[in-house]
VMD Tcl script that builds the backbone (N, CA, C; Angstrom):
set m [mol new atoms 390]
animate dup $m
set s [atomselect $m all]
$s set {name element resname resid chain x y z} {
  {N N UNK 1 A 157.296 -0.007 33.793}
  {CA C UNK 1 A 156.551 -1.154 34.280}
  {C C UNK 1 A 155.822 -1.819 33.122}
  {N N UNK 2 A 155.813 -3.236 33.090}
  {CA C UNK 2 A 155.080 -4.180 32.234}
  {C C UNK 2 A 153.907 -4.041 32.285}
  {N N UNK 3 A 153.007 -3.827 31.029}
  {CA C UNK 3 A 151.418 -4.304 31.180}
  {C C UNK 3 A 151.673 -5.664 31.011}
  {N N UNK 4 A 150.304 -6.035 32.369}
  {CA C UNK 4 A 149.969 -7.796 32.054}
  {C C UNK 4 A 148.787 -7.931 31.800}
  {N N UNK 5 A 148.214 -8.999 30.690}
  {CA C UNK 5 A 146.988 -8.591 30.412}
  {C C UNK 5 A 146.122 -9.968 31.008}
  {N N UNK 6 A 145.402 -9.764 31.645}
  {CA C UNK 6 A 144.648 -11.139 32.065}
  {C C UNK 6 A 142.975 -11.088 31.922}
  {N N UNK 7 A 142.292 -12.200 31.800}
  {CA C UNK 7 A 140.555 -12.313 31.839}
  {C C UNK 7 A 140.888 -13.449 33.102}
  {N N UNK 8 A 139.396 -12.705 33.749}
  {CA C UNK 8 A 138.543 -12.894 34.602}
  {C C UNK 8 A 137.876 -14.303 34.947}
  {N N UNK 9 A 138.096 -15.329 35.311}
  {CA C UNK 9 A 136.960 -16.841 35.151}
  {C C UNK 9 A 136.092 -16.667 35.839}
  {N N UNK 10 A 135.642 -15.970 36.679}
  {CA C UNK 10 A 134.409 -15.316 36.681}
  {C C UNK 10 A 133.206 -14.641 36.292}
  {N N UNK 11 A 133.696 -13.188 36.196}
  {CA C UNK 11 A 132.940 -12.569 35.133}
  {C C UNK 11 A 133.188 -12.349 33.616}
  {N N UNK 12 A 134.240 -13.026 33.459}
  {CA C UNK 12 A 134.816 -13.621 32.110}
  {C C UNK 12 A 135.289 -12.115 31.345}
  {N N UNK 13 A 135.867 -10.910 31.986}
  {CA C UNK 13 A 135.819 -9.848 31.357}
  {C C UNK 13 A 137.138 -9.738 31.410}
  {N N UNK 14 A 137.805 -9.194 30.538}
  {CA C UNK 14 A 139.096 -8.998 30.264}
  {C C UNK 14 A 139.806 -7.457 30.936}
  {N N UNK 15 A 141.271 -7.514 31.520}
  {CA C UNK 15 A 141.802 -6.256 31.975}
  {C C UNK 15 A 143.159 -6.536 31.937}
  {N N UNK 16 A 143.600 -5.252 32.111}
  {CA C UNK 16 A 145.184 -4.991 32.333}
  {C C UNK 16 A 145.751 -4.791 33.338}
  {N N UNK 17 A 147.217 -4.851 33.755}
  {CA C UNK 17 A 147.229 -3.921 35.248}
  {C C UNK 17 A 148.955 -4.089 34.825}
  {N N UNK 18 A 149.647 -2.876 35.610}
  {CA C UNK 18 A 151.068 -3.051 35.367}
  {C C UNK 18 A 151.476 -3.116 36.697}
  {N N UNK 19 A 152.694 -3.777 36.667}
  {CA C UNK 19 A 153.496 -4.652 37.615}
  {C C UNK 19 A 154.383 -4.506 37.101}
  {N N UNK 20 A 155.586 -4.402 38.451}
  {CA C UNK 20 A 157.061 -3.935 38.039}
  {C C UNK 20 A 157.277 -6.049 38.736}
  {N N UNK 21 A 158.535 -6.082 37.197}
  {CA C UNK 21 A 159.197 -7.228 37.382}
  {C C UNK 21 A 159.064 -8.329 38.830}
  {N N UNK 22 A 159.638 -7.547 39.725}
  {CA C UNK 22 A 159.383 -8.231 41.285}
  {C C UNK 22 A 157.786 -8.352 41.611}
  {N N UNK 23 A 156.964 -7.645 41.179}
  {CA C UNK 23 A 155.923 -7.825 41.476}
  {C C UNK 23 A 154.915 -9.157 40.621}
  {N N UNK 24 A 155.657 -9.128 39.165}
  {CA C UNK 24 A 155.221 -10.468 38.941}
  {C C UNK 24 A 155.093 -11.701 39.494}
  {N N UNK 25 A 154.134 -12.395 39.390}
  {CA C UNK 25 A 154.214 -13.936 40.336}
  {C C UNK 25 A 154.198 -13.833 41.693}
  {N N UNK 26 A 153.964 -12.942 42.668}
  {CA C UNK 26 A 154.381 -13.089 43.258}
  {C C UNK 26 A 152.905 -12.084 44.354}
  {N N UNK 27 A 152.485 -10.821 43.369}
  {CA C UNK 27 A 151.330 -9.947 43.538}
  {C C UNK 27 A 149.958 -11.023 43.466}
  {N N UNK 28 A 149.097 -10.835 44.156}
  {CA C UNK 28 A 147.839 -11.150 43.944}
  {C C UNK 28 A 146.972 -10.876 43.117}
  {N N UNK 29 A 146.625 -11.393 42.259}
  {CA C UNK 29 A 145.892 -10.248 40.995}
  {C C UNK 29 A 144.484 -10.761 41.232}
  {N N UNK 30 A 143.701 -9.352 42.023}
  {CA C UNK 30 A 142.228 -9.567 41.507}
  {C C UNK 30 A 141.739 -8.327 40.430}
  {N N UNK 31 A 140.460 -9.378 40.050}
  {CA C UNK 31 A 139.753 -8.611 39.054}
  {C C UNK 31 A 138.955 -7.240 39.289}
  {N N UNK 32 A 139.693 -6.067 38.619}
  {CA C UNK 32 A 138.795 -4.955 38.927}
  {C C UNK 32 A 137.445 -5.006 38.851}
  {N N UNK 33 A 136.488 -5.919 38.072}
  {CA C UNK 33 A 135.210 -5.568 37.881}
  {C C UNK 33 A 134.722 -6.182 39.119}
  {N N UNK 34 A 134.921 -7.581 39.324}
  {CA C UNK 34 A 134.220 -8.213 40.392}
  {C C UNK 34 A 134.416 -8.807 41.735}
  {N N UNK 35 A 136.054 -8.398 41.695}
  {CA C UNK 35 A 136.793 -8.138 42.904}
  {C C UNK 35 A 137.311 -9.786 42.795}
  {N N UNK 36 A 137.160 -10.749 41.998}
  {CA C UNK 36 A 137.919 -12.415 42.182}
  {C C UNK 36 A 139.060 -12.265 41.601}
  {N N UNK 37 A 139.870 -13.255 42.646}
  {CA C UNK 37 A 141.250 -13.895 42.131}
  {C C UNK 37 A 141.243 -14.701 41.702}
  {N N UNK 38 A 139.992 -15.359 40.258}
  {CA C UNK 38 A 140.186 -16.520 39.767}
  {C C UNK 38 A 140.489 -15.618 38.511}
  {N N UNK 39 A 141.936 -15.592 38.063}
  {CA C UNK 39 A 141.922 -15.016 37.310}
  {C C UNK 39 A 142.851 -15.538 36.271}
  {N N UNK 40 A 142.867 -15.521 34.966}
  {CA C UNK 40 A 144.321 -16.111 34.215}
  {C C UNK 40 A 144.690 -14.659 32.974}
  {N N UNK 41 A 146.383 -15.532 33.125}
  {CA C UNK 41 A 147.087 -14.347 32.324}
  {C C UNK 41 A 146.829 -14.586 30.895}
  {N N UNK 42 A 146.857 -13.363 30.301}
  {CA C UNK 42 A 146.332 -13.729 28.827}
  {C C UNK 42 A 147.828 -13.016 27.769}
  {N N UNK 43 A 147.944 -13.604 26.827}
  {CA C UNK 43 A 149.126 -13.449 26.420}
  {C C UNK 43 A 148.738 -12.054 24.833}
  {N N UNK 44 A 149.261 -11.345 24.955}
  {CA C UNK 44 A 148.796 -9.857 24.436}
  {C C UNK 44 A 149.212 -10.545 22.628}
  {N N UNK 45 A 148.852 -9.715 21.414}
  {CA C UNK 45 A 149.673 -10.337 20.038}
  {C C UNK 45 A 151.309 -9.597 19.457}
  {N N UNK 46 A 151.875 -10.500 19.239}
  {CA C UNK 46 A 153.107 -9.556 18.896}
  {C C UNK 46 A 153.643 -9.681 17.967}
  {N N UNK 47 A 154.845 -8.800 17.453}
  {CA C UNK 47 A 154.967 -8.352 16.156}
  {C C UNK 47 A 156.469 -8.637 16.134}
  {N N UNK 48 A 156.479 -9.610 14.665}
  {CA C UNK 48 A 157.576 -9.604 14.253}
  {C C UNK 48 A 157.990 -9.260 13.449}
  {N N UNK 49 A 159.187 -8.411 13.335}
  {CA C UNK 49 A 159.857 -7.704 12.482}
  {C C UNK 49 A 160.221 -8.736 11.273}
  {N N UNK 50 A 160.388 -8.139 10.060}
  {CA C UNK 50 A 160.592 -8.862 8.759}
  {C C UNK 50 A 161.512 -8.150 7.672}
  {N N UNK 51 A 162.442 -8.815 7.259}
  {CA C UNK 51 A 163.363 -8.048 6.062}
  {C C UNK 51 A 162.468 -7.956 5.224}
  {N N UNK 52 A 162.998 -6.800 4.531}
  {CA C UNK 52 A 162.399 -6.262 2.768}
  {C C UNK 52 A 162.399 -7.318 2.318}
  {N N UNK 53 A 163.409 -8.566 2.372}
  {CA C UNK 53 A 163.950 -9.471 1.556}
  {C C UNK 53 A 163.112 -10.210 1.521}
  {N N UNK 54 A 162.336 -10.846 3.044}
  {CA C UNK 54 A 161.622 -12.249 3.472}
  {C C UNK 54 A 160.501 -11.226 2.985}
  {N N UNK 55 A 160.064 -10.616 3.432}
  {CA C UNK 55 A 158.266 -9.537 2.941}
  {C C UNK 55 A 158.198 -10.460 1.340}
  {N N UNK 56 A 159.419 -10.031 0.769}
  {CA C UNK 56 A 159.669 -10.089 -0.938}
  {C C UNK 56 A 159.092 -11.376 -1.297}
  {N N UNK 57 A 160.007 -12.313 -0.553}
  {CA C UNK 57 A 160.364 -13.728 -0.298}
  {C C UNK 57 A 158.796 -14.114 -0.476}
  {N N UNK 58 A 157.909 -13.588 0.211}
  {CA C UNK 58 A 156.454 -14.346 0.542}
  {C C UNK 58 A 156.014 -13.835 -0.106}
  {N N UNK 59 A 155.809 -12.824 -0.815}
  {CA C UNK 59 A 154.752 -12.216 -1.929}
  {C C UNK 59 A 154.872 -13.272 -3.302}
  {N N UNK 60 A 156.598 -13.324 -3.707}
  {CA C UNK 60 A 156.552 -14.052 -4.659}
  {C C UNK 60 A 156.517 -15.400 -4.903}
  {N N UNK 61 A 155.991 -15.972 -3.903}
  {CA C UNK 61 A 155.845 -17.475 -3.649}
  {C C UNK 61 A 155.074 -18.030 -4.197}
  {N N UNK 62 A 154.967 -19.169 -5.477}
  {CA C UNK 62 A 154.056 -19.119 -6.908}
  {C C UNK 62 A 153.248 -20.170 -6.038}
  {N N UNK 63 A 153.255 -20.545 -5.187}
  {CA C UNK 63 A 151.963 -21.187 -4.587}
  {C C UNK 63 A 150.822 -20.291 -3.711}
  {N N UNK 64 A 151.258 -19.154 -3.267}
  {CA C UNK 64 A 149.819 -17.920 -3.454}
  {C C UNK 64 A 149.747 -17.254 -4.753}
  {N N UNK 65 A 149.741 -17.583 -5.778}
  {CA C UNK 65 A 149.155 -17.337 -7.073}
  {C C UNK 65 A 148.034 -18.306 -7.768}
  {N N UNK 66 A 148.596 -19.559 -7.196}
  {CA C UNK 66 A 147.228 -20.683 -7.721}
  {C C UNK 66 A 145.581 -20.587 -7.530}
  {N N UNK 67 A 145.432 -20.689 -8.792}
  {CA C UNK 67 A 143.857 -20.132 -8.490}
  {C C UNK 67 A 143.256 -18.563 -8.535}
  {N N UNK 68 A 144.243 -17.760 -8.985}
  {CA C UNK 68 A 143.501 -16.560 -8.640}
  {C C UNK 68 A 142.770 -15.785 -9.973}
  {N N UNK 69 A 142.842 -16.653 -10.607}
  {CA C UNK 69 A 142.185 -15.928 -12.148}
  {C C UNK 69 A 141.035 -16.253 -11.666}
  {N N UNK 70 A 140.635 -17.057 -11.391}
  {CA C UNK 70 A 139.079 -18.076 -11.243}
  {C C UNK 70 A 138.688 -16.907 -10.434}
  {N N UNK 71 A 139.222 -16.659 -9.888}
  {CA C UNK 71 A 138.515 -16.395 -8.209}
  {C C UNK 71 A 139.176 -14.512 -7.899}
  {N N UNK 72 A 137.972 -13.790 -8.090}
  {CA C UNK 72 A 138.412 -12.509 -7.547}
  {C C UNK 72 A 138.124 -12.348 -6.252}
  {N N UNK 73 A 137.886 -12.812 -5.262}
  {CA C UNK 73 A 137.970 -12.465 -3.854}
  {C C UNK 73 A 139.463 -12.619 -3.495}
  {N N UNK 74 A 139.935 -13.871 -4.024}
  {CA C UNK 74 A 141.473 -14.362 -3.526}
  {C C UNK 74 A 141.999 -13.383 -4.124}
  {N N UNK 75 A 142.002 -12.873 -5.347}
  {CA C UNK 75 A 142.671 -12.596 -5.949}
  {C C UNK 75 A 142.947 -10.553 -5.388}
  {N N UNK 76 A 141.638 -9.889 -4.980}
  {CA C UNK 76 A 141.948 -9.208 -4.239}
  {C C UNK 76 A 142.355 -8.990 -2.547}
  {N N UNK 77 A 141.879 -9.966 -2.225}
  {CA C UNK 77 A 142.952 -10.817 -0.892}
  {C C UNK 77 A 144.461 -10.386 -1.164}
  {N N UNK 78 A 144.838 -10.997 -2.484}
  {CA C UNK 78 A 146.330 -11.130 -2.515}
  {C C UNK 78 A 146.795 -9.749 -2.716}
  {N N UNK 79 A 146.206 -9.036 -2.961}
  {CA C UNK 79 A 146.525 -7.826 -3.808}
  {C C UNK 79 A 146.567 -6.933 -2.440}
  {N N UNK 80 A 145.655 -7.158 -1.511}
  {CA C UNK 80 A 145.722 -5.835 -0.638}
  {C C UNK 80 A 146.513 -6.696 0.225}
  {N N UNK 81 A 147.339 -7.811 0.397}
  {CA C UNK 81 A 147.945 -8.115 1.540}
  {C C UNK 81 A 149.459 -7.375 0.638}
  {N N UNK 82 A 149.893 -7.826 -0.793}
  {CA C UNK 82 A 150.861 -7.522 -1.099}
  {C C UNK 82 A 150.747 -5.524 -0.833}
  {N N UNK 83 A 149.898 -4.927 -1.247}
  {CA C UNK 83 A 149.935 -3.450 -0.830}
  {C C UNK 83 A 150.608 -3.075 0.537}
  {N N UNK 84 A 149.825 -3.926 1.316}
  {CA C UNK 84 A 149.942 -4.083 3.046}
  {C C UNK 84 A 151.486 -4.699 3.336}
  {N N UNK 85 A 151.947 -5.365 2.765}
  {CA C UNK 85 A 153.503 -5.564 2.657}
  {C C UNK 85 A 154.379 -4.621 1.969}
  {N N UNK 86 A 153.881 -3.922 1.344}
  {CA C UNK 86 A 155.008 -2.884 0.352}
  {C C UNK 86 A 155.201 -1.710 1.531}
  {N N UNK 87 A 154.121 -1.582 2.137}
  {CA C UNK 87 A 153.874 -0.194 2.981}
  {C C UNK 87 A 153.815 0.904 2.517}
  {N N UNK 88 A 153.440 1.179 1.361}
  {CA C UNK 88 A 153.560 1.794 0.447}
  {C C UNK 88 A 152.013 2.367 0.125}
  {N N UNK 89 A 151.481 4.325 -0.098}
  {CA C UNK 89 A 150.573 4.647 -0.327}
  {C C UNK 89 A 150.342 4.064 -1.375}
  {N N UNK 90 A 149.127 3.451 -2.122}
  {CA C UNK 90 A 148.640 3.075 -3.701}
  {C C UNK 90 A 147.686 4.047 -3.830}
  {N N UNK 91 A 147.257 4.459 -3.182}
  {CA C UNK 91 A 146.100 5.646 -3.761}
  {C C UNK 91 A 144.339 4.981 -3.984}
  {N N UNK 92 A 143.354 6.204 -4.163}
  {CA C UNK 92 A 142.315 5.661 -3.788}
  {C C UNK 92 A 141.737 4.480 -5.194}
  {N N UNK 93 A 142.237 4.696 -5.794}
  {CA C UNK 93 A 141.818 3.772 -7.451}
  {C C UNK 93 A 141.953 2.354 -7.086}
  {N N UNK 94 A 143.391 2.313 -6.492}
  {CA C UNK 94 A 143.782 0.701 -6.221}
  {C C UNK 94 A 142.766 -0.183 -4.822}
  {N N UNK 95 A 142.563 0.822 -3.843}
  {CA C UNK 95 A 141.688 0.864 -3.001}
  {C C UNK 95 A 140.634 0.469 -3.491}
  {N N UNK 96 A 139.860 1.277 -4.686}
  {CA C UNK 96 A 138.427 1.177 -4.785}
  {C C UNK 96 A 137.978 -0.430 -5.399}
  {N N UNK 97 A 139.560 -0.490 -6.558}
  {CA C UNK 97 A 139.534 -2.113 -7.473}
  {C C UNK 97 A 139.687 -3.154 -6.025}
  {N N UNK 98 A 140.520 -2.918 -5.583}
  {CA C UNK 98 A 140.344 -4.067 -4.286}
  {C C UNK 98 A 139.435 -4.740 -3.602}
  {N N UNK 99 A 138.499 -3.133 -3.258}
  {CA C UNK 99 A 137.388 -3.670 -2.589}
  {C C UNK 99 A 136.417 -4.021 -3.412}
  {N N UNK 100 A 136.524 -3.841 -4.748}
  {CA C UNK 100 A 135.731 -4.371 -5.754}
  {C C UNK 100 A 135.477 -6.081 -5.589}
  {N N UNK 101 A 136.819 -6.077 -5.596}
  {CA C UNK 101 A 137.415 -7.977 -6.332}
  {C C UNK 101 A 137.074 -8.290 -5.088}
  {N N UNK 102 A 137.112 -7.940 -3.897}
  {CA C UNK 102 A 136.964 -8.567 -2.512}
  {C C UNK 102 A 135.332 -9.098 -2.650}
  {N N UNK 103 A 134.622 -8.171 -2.677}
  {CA C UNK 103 A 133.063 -8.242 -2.948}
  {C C UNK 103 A 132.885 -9.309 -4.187}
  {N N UNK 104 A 133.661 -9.621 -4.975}
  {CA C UNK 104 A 133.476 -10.888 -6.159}
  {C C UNK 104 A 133.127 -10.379 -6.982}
  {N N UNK 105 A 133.850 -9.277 -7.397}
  {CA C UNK 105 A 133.289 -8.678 -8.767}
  {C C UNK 105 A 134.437 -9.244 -10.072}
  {N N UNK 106 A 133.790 -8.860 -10.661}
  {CA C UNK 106 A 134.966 -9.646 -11.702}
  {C C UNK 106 A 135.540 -8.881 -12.181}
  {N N UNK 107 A 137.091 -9.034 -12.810}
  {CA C UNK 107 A 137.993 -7.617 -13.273}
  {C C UNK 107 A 137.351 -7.128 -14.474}
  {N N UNK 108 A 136.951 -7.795 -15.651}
  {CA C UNK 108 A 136.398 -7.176 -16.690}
  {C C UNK 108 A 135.150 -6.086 -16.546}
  {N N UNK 109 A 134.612 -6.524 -15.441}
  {CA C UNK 109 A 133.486 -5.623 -15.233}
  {C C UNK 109 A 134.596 -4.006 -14.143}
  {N N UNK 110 A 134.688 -4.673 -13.391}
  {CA C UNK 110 A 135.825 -3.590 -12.851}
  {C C UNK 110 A 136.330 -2.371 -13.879}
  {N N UNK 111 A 137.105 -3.494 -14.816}
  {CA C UNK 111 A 137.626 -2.209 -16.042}
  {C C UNK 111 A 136.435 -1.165 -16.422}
  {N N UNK 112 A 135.378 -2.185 -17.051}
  {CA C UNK 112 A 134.228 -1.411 -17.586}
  {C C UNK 112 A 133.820 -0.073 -16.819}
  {N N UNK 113 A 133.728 -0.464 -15.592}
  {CA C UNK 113 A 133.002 0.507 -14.666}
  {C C UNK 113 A 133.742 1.926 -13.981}
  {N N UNK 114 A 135.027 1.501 -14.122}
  {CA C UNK 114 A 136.247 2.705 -13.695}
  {C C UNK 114 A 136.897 2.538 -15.152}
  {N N UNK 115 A 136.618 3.329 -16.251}
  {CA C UNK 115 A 137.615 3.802 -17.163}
  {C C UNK 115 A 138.362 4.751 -17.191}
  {N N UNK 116 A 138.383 5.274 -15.947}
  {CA C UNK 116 A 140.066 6.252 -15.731}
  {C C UNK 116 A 140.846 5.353 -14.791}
  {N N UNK 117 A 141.284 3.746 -14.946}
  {CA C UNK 117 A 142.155 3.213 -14.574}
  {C C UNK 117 A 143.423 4.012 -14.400}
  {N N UNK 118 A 144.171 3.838 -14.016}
  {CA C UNK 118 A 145.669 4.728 -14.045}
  {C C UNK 118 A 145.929 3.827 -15.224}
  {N N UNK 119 A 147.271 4.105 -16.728}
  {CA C UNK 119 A 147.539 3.804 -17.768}
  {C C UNK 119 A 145.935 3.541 -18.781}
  {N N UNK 120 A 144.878 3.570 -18.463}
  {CA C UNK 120 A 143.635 3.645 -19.532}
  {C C UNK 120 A 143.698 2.456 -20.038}
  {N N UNK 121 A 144.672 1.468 -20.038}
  {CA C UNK 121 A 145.128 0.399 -21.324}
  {C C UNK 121 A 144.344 -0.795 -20.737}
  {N N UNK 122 A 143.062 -0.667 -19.841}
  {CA C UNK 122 A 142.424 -2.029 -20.087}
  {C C UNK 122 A 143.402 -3.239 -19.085}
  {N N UNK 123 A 144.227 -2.930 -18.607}
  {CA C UNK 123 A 145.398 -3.632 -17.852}
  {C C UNK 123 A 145.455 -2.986 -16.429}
  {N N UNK 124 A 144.750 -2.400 -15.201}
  {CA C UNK 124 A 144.901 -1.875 -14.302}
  {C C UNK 124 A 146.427 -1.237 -14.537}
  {N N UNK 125 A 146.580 -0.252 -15.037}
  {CA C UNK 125 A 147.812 0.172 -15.058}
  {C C UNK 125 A 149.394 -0.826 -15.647}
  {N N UNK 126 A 149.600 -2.107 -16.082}
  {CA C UNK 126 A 149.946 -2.524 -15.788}
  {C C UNK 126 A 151.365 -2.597 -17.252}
  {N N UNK 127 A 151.106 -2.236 -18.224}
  {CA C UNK 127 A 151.351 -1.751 -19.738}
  {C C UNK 127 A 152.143 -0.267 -19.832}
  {N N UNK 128 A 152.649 0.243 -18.791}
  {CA C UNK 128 A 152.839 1.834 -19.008}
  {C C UNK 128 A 154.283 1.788 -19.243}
  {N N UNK 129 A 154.438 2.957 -20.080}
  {CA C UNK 129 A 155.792 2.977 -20.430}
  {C C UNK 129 A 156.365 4.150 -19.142}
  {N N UNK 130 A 157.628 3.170 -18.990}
  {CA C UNK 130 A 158.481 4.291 -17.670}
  {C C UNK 130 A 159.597 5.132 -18.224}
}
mol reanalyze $m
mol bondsrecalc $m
mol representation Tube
mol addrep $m
């Protein structure tokens, strides 16, 4: 059976209730809290699946790069959405610089303050020989 998710125009409070197919449209839906049928359906968020390729596709798109030297909030914005697209553990270091740059810290001070970067080289890791 389908969850349907609807709020209340009444007591304006939000609920669920499941209903098998036939019962859609067709059931009376009142509100558990306050017992009204002024009620509307609310549409739940959903998820769309994405190739490795298109994920790729949008990370390297040189128009989310503009501006991000200036600006370390964007610039760790970009960084934890691309993490958040790799799906991929980074570990707590990359974590900690993130939430650094998010807060508006600036990378030079960043370096200063964590000198066991992963690679040491002053480059968040970025210089290492593979």
């Amino acid at each position: 059976m389908p969850i349907y998710q609807y709020r209340c125009l009444n007591c304006k409070k939000r609920f669920e209730i499941f209903l098998s197919y036939n019962e859609y449209g067709v059931k009376v839906i009142s509100c558990p809290h306050c017992s009204s049928d002024q009620v509307q359906r609310r549409l739940g968020r959903i998820r769309i699946a994405k190739s490795e390729e298109s994920r790729m596709d949008n990370l390297t798109d040189v128009s989310n790069l503009e501006g991000l030297e200036n600006d370390p909030r964007a610039l760790g914005r970009m960084m934890r959405k691309m993490s958040n697209e790799m799906g991929e553990e980074v570990g707590p270091e990359f974590d900690e610089v993130v939430d650094r740059l998010e807060a508006g810290q600036n990378p030079e001070d960043i370096e200063k303050a964590i000198p066991d970067l992963e690679g040491g080289n002053g480059n968040f890791g970025g210089d290492e020989d593979y």
